[in-house]
Each structure stands twice: as structure tokens, then as C-alpha cells.
N, C-alpha and C positions, 0 to 999 in steps of 0.2 A: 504494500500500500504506500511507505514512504517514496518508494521507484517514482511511481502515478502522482504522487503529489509534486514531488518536486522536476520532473521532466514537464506538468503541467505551469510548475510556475517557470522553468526557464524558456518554455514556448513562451509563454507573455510576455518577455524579454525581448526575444525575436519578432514577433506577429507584428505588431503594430509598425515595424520599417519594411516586412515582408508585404501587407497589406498595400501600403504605402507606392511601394515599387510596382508591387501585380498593377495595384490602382494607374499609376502614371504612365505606364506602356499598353494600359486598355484607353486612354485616352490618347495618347498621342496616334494610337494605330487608327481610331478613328477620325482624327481630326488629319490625317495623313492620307485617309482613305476620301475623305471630304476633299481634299487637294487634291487627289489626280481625277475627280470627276466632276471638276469643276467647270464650269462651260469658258468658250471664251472673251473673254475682257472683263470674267467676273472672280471672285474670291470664293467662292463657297457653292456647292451643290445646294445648299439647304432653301426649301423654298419659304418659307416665313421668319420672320424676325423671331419668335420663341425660340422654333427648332434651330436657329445658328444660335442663341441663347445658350440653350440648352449645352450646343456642342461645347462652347469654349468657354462657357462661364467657374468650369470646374463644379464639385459638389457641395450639395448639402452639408451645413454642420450643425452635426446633431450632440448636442453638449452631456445630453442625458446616457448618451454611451458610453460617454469619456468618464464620468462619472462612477458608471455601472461597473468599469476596468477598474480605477482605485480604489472601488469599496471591495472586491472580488480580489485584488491582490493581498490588500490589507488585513482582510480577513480572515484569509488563507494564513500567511503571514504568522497572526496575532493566536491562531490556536492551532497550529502543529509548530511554531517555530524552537518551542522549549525545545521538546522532541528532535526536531532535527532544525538545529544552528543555522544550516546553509538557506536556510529560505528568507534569512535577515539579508546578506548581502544580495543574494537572489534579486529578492523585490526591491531592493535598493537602487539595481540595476534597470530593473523593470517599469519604475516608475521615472528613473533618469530618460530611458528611453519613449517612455512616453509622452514627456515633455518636450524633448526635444522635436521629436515631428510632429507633435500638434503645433507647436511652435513656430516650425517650416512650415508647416500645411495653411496652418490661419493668414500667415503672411503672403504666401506665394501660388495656395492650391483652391482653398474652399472662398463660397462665395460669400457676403458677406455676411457673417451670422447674424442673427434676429436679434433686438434690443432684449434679455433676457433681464427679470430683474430678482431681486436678491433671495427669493423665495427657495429655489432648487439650489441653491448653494449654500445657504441657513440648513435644509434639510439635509443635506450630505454631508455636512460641520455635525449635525446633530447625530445623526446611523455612526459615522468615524468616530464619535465621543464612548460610543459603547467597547469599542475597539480594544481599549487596555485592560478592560474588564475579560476579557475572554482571555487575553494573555495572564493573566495574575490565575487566571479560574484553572485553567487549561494548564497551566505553568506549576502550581500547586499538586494538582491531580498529579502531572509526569514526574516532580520529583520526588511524588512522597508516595509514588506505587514502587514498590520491592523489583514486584516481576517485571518492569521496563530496565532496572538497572543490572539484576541479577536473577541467577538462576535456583536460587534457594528458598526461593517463598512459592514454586508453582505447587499449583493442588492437581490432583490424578482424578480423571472424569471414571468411574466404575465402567457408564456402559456412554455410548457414543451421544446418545441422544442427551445426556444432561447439561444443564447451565452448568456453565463454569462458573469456582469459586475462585474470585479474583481476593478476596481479603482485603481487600480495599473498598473502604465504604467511605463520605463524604462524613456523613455523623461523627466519625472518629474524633476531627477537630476538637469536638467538645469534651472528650473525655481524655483523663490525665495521660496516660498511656498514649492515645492517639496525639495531643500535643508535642510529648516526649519524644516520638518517631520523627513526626516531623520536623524539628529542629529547628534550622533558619529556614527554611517556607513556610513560618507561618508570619513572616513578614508580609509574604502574598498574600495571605487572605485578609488581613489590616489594611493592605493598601487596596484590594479589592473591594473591602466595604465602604473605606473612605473616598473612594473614585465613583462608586454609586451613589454614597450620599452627596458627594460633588452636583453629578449631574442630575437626580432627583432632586434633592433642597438647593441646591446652589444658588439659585435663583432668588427665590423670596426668602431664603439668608442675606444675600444682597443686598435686595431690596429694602428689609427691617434696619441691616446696618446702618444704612445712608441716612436712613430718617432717624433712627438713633444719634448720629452723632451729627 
């Protein structure tokens, strides 16, 4: 499963300059092909102003994709990255290269995007705040399960068909023993509650502040 996970995030790495390229030699092939069937003393085969629009205007930019790319990397990211390290510099990459040909692309490819206003970019600030929570939650789970790190805590299934007994339960936290195992991870779950009570009270704690003082 780590294979699948992490050859999916160094595809997202590559896709978006691969996309980029396919994109730009589908367009020149056509606007190329619009050139040798062009009549003459004229520029263009296309017979109405749309359809030459169309041809050379470059495309649509759809912001809610780009979007849907850095909450899918990040989130990937934020709950297997304990587990497997490589998917920090991974996505690090992955969203370098994202920016960089949207970058290219706004300036020299797509047409001009739509006056967009601060609503869908509040909302993806807001879905990315949950983000560290899933690393603290996630992050806790892998270092304080046995059988991720070693081979001395696995339990023997009798017959095929039984759940497996992982001996790791989340309830542990609370009892002495289960604090004791876990050692320093349970720094993560302090910071996990206080990054929830962040983004849940944060707010109208703010708020009462300001008018307090």
C-alpha cells in the first residue's frame, strides 16, 4: 500500500508539467493545422469570430481544480507522512511544481480568468486548517502502535476469517499504562486538541478578547 501511495504522490509531481506539454502540442497542432488550410490573402480557416476565439484564445481557468490538487496532496501528505517520511519532500516538490506552471500558464497560456472573489479561497484556508489535525491524529496512532515499529507485539489469527487483534486501541491515552507506552507522542495529542480548539473557539475567543480589553 505504501508503493500506491507514494508513486501516486510523485505522479502529482510530474502530471501537472506532463498535462501542460500534452496541453500545448494539442494546441499548436491545431492552430498549425488552421495554417495550412487557410485560404488565400486570409489568416485562418475558421469561419466566425468565436470559432478563431476559441482556436487561439488558449483555455479555460478553472481555479477550483487547482485547488482540489493542494487539498489532495496535502492531505495525502498530513496522514500517511509519519509512516512514510518521503511524502514531506514529495509534496514539497509537488506543490513547487504546481506553482510554477500555473504561474506560466496564467501569464502566457489561459484566458483571462473570471473576477473570483474571496469566498472559495476562505473555504480552502478553512478544509487546509483541518490538515494538522490529521497529522498529530495519524502521527500518534503510527508511533505509539508496536506492530508498525516491531515484530513482537503481532497476535496469531486461530482461523482465517477472524479480526485481527491489533492491541492498539485509541482509549489507551486515558489510562496510566497507555500514557506510559506512549511517551513523547502524547505531545500529539495536546497539540491535536489545542489545534481543534484553535479552529473551533478561535474565533469568538477573539472576538470576546478584543472587546475585553
Amino acid at each position: 500500500m505504501g508503493h500506491t501511495i507514494c508513486g501516486s504522490m510523485v505522479l502529482n509531481t510530474v502530471m501537472p508539467l506532463v498535462l501542460e506539454i500534452v496541453g500545448a502540442c494539442i494546441r499548436f497542432a491545431k492552430r498549425f493545422v488552421d495554417y495550412l488550410k487557410r485560404g488565400k490573402g486570409t489568416t485562418t480557416s475558421t469561419k466566425t469570430i468565436q470559432a478563431y476565439i476559441n482556436l487561439y484564445a488558449g483555455p479555460e481557468y478553472f481555479l477550483h481544480a487547482k485547488y482540489s490538487s493542494i487539498l489532495n496532496i496535502t492531505y495525502i501528505t498530513m496522514i500517511y507522512g509519519t509512516g512514510m517520511p518521503m511524502l514531506f519532500p514529495t509534496a514539497a516538490a509537488a506543490l513547487f511544481t504546481l506553482f510554477i506552471v500555473e504561474k506560466y500558464c496564467i501569464y502566457y497560456i489561459y484566458k483571462a480568468p473570471p473576477a473570483y472573489d474571496e469566498k472559495l479561497n476562505n473555504k480552502a484556508l478553512k478544509v487546509l486548517s483541518f490538515a494538522p489535525m490529521f497529522l498529530l491524529a495519524f502521527g500518534f496512532w503510527m508511533t505509539t502502535n508496536m506492530q508498525l515499529i516491531h515484530n513482537n507485539e503481532l497476535s496469531v489469527k486461530e482461523k482465517t476469517d477472524d479480526s485481527y487483534k491489533s492491541n492498539h486501541v485509541w482509549s489507551g491515552i486515558f489510562h496510566r499504562e497507555g500514557r506510559a507506552d506512549s511517551g513523547g507522542s502524547m505531545v500529539l495529542v495536546v497539540l491535536f486538541f489545542l489545534q481543534g480548539f484553535r479552529i473551533f473557539f478561535g474565533a469568538p475567543v477573539s472576538v470576546a478578547w478584543n472587546a475585553f480589553i
